[in-house]
C-alpha positions as CSV (number, residue, x, y, z in Angstrom):
1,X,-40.4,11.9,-55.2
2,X,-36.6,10.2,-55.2
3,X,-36.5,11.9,-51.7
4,X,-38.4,9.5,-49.8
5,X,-36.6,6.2,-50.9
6,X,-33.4,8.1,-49.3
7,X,-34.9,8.3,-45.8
8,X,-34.6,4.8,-45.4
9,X,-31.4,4.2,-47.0
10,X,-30.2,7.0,-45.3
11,X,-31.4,5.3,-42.1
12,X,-29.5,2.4,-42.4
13,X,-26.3,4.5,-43.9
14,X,-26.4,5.9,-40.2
15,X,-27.2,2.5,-38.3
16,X,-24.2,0.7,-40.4
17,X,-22.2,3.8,-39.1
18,X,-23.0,3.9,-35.4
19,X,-22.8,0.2,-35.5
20,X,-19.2,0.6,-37.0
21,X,-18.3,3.5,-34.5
22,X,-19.4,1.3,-31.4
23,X,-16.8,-1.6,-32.6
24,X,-14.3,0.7,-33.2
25,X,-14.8,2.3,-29.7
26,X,-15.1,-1.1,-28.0
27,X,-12.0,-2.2,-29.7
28,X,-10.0,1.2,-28.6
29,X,-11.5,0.7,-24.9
30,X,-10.2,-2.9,-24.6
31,X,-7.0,-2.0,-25.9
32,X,-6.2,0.9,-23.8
33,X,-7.5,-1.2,-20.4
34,X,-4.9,-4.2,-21.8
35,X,-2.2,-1.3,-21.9
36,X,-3.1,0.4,-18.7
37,X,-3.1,-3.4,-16.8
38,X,0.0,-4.4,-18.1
39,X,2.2,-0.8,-17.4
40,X,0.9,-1.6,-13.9
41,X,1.9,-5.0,-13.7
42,X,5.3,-3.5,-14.9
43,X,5.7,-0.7,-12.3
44,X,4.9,-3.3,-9.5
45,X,8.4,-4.9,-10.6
46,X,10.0,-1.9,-9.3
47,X,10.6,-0.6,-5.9
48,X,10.7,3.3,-4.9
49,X,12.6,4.9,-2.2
50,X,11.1,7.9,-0.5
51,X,14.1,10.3,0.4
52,X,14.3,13.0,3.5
53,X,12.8,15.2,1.0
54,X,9.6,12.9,0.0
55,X,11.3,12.5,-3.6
56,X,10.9,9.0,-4.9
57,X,14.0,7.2,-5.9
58,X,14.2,4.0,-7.7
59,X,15.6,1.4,-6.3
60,X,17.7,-0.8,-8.1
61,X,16.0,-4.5,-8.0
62,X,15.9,-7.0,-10.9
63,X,12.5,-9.0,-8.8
64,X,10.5,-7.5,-6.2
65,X,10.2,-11.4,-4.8
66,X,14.1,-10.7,-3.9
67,X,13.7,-8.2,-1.3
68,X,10.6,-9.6,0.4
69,X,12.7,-11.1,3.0
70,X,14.6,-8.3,3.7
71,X,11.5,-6.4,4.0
72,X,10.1,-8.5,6.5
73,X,13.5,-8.7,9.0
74,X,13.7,-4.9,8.4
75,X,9.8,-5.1,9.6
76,X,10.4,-7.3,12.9
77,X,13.6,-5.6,13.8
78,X,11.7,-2.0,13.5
79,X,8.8,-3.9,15.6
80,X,11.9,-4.5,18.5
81,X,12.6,-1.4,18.4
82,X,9.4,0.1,19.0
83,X,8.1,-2.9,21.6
84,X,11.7,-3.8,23.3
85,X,13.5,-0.5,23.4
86,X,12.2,1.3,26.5
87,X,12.6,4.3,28.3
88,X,11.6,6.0,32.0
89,X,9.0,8.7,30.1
90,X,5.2,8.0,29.7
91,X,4.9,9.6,26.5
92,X,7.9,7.8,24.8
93,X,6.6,4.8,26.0
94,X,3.0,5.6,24.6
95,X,4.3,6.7,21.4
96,X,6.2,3.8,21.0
97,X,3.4,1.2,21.9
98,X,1.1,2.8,19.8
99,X,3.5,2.3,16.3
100,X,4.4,-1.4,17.7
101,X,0.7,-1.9,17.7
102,X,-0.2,-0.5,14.5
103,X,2.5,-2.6,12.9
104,X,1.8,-5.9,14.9
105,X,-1.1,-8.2,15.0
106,X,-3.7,-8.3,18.1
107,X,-1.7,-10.7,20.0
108,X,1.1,-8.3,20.7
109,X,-1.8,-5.8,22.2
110,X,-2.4,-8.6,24.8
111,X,1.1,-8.5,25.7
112,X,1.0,-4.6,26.1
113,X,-2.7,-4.8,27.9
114,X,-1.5,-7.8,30.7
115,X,2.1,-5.3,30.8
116,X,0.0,-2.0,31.2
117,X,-2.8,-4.0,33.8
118,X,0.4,-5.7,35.7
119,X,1.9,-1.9,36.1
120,X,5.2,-2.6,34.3
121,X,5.7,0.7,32.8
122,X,4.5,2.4,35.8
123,X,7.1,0.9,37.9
124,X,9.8,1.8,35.2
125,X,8.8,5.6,35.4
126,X,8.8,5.6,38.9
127,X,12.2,3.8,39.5
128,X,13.7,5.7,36.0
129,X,14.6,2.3,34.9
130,X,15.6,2.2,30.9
131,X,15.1,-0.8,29.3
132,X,16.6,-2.9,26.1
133,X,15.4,-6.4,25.0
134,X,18.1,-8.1,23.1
């Protein structure tokens, strides 16, 4: 007859347990998402090179703040190149245009639309003019 006082005792020998188990899970979950948040927030402090060979190299920065100029003038002067840097063959000039545009905002796709509606690049093609902006 001892057996069926145990049932209930057993009962809450379990409950206590999965109570305990669902802390200790909770705990380990919160932990590791701390962890995994902060390692992140330490990689974004360094930069990586991609190489001709698509290996990634470290780059040797103390602050990523640093570089952000550097980034940007290395960002207008590759938009120059693109936009500025022109020569007499439709398909150079299309290619070009279409990476200046994907790197610009919609204002510079004005400039190419009122350029492309005032036949500028036609007229270069035609006349094999090559052309540098400086």
């Amino acid at each position: 007859m001892e057996k069926n006082n145990d049932i209930p005792k057993l009962f809450s020998t379990v409950k206590a347990f999965m109570v305990l188990l669902t802390v200790v899970i909770t705990g380990l979950t919160v932990y590791i998402c701390k962890q995994s948040f902060d390692s992140a927030n330490e990689e974004r402090d360094f930069i990586y090179i991609a190489d001709a060979n698509n290996t990634l190299l470290l780059a040797l920065a103390n602050d990523v703040e640093l570089n952000r100029s550097e980034e940007a003038k290395a960002h207008v002067k590759r938009f120059h190149e693109l936009f500025f840097i022109l020569s007499p063959n439709a398909d150079f000039i299309e290619n070009n245009m279409k990476k200046a545009l994907y790197i610009s905002d919609n204002s510079v796709k004005q400039v190419y639309v009122n350029l492309k509606e005032k036949k500028f690049f036609d007229s270069m093609i035609a006349n094999g003019v090559s052309s540098e902006f400086r």
